[in-house]
N, CA, C and O of each residue as an XYZ file, in Angstrom:
400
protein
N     -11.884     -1.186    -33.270
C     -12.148     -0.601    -31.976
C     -11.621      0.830    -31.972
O     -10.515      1.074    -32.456
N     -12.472      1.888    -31.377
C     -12.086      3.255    -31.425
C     -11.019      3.453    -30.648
O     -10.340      2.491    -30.289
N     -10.667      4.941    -30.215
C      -9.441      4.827    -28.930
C      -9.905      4.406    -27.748
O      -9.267      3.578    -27.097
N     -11.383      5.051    -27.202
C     -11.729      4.637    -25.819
C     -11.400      3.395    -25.408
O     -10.820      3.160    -24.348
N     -11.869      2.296    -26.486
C     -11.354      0.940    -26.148
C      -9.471      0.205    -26.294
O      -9.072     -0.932    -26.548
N      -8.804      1.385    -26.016
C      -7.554      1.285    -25.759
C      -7.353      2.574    -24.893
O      -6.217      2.923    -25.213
N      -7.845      3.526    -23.925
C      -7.725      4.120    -23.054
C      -7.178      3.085    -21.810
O      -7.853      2.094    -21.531
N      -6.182      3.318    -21.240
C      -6.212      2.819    -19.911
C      -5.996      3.751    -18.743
O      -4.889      3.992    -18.263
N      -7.429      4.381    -18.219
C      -7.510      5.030    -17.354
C      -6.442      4.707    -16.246
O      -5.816      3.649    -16.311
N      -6.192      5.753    -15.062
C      -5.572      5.667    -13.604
C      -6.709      6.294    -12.883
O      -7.571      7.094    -13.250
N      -6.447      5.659    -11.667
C      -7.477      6.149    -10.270
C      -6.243      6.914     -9.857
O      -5.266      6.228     -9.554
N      -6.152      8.006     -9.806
C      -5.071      8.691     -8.796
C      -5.603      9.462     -7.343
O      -5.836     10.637     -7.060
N      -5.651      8.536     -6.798
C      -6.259      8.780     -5.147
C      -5.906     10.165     -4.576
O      -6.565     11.070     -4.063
N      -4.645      9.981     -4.857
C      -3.955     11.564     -3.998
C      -4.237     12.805     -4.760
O      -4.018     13.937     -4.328
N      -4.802     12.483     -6.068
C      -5.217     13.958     -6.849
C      -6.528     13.887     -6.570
O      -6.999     15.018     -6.689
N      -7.286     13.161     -6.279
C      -9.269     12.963     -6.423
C      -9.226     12.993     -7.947
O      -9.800     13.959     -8.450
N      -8.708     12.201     -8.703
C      -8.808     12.219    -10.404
C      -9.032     11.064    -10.737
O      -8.778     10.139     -9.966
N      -9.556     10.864    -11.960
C      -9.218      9.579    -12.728
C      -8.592      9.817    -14.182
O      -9.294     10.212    -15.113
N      -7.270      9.559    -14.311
C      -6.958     10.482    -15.473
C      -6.118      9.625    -16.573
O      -5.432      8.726    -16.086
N      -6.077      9.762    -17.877
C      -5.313      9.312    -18.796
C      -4.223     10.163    -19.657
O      -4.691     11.222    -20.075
N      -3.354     10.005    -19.881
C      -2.354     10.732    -20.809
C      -2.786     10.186    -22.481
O      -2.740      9.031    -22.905
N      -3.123     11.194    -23.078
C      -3.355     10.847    -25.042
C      -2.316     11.366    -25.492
O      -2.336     12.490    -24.990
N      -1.374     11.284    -26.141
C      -0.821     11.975    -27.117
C       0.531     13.228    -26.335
O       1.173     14.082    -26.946
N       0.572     12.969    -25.189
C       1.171     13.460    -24.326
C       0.575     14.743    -23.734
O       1.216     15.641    -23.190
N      -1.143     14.675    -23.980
C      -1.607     15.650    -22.805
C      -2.748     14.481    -22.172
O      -3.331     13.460    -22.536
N      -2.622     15.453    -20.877
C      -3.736     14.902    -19.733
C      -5.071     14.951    -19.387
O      -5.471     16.099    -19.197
N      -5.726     14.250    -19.272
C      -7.055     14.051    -19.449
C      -7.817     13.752    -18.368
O      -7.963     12.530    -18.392
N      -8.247     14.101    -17.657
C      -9.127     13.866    -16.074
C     -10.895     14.043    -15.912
O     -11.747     14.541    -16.648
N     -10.935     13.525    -14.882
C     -12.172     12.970    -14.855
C     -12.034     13.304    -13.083
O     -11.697     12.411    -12.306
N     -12.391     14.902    -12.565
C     -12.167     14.896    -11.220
C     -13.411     14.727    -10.031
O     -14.569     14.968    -10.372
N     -13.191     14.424     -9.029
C     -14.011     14.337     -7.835
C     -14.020     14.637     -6.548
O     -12.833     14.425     -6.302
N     -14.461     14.956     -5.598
C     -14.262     15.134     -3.834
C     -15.367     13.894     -3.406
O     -16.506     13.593     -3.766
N     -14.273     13.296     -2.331
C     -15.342     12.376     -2.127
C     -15.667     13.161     -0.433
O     -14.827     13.673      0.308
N     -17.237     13.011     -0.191
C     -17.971     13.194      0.693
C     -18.354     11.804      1.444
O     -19.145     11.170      0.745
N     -18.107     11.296      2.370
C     -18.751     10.486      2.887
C     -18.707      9.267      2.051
O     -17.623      9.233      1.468
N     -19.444      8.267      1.765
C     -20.043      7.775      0.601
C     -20.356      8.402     -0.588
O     -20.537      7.673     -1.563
N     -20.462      9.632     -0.722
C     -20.868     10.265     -2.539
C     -19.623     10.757     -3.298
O     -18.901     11.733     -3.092
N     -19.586      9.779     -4.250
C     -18.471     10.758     -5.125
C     -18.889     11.801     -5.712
O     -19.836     11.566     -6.461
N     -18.489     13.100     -5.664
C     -19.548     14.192     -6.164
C     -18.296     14.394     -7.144
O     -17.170     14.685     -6.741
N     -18.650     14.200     -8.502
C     -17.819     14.126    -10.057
C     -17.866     16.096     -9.842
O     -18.629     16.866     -9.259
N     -16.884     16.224    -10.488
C     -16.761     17.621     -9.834
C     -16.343     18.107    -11.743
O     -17.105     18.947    -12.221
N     -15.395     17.660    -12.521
C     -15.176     18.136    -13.185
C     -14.672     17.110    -14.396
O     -13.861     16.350    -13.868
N     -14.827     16.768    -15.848
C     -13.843     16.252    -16.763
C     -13.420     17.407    -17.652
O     -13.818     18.572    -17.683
N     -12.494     16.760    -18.375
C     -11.602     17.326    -18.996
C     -10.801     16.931    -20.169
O     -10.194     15.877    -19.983
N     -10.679     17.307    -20.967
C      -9.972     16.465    -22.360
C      -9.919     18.305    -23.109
O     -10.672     19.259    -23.307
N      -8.580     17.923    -23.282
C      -8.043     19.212    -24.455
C      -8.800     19.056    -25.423
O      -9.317     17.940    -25.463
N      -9.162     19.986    -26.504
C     -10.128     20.144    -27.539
C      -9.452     19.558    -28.596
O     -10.154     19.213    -29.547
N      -8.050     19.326    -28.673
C      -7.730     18.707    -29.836
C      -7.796     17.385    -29.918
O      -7.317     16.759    -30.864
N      -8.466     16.791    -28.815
C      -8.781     15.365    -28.084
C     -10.453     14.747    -28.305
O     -10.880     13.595    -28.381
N     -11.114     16.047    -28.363
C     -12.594     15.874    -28.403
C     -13.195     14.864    -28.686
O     -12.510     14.025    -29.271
N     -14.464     14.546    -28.456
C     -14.998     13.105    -29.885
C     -14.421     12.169    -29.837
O     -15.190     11.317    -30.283
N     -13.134     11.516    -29.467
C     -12.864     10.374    -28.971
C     -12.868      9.268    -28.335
O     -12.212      8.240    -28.503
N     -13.904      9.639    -27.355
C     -14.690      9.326    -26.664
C     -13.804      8.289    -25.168
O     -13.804      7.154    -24.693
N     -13.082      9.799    -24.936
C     -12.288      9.925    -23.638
C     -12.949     10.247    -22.291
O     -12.817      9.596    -21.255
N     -13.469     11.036    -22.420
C     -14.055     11.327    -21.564
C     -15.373     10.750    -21.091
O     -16.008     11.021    -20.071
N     -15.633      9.914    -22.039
C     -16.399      8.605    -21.481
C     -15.757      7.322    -20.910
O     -16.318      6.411    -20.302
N     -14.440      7.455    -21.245
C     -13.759      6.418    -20.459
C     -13.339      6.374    -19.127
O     -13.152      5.486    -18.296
N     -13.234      7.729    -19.170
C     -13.020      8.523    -17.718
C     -13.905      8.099    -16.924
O     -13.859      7.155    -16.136
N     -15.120      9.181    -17.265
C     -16.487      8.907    -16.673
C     -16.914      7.102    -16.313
O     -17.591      6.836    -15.320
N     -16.602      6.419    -16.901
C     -17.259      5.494    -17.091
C     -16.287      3.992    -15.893
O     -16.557      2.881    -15.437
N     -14.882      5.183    -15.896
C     -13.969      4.340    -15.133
C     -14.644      4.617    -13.486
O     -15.068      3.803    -12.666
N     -14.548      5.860    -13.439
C     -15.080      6.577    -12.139
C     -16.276      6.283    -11.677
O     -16.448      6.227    -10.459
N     -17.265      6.052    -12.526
C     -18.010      5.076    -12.570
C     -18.448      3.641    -11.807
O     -19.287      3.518    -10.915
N     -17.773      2.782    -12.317
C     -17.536      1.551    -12.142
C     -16.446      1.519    -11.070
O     -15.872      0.494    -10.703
N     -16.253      2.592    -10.668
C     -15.404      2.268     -9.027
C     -16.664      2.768     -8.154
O     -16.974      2.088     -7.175
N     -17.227      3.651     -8.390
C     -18.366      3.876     -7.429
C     -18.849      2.663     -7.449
O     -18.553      2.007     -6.450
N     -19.726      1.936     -8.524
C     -19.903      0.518     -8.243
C     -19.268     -0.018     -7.029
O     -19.559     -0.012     -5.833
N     -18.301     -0.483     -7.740
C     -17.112     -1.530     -6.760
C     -17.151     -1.389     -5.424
O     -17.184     -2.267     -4.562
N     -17.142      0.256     -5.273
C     -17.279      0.477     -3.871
C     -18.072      0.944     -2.978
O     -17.696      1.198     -1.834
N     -19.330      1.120     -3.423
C     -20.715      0.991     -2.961
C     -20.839      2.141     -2.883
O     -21.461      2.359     -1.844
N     -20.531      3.352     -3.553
C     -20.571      4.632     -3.288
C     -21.749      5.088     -4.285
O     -21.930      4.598     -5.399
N     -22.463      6.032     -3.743
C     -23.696      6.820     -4.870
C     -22.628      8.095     -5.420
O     -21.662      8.510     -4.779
N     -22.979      8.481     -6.483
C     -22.416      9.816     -7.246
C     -23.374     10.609     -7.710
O     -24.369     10.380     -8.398
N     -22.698     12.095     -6.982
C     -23.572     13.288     -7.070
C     -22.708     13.811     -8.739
O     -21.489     13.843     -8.904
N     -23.671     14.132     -9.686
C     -22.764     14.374    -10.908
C     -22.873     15.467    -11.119
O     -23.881     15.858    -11.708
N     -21.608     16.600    -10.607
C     -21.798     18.367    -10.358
C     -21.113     18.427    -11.699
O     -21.153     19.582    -12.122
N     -20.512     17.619    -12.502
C     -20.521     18.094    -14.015
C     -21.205     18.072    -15.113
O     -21.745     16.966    -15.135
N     -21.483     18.637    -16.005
C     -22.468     18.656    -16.577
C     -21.838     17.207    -17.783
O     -22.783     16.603    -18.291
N     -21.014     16.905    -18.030
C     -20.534     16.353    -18.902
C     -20.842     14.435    -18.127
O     -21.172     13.506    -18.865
N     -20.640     14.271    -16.653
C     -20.998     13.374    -16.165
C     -22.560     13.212    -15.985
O     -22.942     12.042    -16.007
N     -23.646     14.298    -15.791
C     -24.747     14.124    -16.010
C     -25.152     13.593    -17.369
O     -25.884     12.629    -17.593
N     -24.476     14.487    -18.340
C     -25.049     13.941    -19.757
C     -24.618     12.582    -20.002
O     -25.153     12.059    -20.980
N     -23.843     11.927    -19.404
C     -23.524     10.676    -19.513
C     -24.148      9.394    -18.786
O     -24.212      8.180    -18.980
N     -24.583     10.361    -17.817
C     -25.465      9.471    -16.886
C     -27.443      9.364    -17.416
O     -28.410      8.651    -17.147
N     -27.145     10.509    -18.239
C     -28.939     10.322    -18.443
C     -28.857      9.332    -19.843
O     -29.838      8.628    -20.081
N     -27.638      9.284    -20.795
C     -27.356      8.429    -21.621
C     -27.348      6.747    -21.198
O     -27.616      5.874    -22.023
N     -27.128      6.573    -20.313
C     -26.442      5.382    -19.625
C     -27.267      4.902    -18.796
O     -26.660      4.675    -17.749
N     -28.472      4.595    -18.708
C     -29.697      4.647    -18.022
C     -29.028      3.656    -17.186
O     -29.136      3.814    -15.970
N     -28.415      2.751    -17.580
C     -27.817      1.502    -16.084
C     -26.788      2.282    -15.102
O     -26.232      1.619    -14.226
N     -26.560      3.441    -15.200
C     -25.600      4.119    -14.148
C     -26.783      4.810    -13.147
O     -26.466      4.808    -11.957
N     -28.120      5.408    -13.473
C     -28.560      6.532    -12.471
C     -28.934      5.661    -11.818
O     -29.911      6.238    -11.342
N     -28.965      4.359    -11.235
C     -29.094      3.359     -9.602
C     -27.610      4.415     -8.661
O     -27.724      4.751     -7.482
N     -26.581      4.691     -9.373
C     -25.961      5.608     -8.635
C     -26.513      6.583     -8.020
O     -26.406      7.072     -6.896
N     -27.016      6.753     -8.780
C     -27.417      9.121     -8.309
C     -27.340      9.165     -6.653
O     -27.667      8.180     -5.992
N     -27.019     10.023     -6.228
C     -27.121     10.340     -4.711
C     -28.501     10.769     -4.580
O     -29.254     11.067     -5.507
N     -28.718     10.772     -3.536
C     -30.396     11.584     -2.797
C     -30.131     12.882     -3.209
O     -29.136     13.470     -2.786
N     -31.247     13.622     -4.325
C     -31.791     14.692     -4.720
C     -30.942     15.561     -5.664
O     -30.775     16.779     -5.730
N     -30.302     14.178     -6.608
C     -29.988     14.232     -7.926
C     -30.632     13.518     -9.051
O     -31.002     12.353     -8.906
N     -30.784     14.156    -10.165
C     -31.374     13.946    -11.683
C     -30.788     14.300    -12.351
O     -30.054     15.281    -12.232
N     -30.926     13.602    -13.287
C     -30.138     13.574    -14.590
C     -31.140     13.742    -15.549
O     -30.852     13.769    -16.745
């Protein structure tokens, strides 16, 4: 199993993040929530982190809480779009007059 499948993401409510510590740097996966839309605003993983496929764990955590909680996600990062047009079972998310 790669690292992603030993990532254990956090929801940190009071930051709008979903973030993991690797190696003793920080790794986020940020958002503003609107109403019902999580609009994914930004991820993040230091470059010496890359390819690990962190930032799909992120994404994918943030994700699966929109699930949970009936929320659609507007994906204003480009890194959450590319993940979402990959992931064809996530765009039932998309908000009204988003594409991936």
């Amino acid at each position: 199993m790669g690292i992603a499948g030993a990532i254990r993401v956090v929801h940190n409510v009071a930051a709008s993040r979903f973030e993991t510590e690797v190696g003793g740097h920080l790794c986020v996966a940020a958002y503003d929530l609107d109403g019902g839309v999580l609009r994914m605003t930004h991820a993040a993983v230091p470059r010496a982190l890359e390819g690990r496929g962190i930032a799909a764990a992120l994404v994918h955590a943030a994700l699966a809480h929109a699930r949970d909680e009936g929320l659609k996600v507007a994906p204003a990062c480009s890194y959450v779009r590319a993940y979402m047009r990959h992931h064809s079972e996530t765009q039932d998310l998309l908000a009204d007059g988003y594409v991936v």
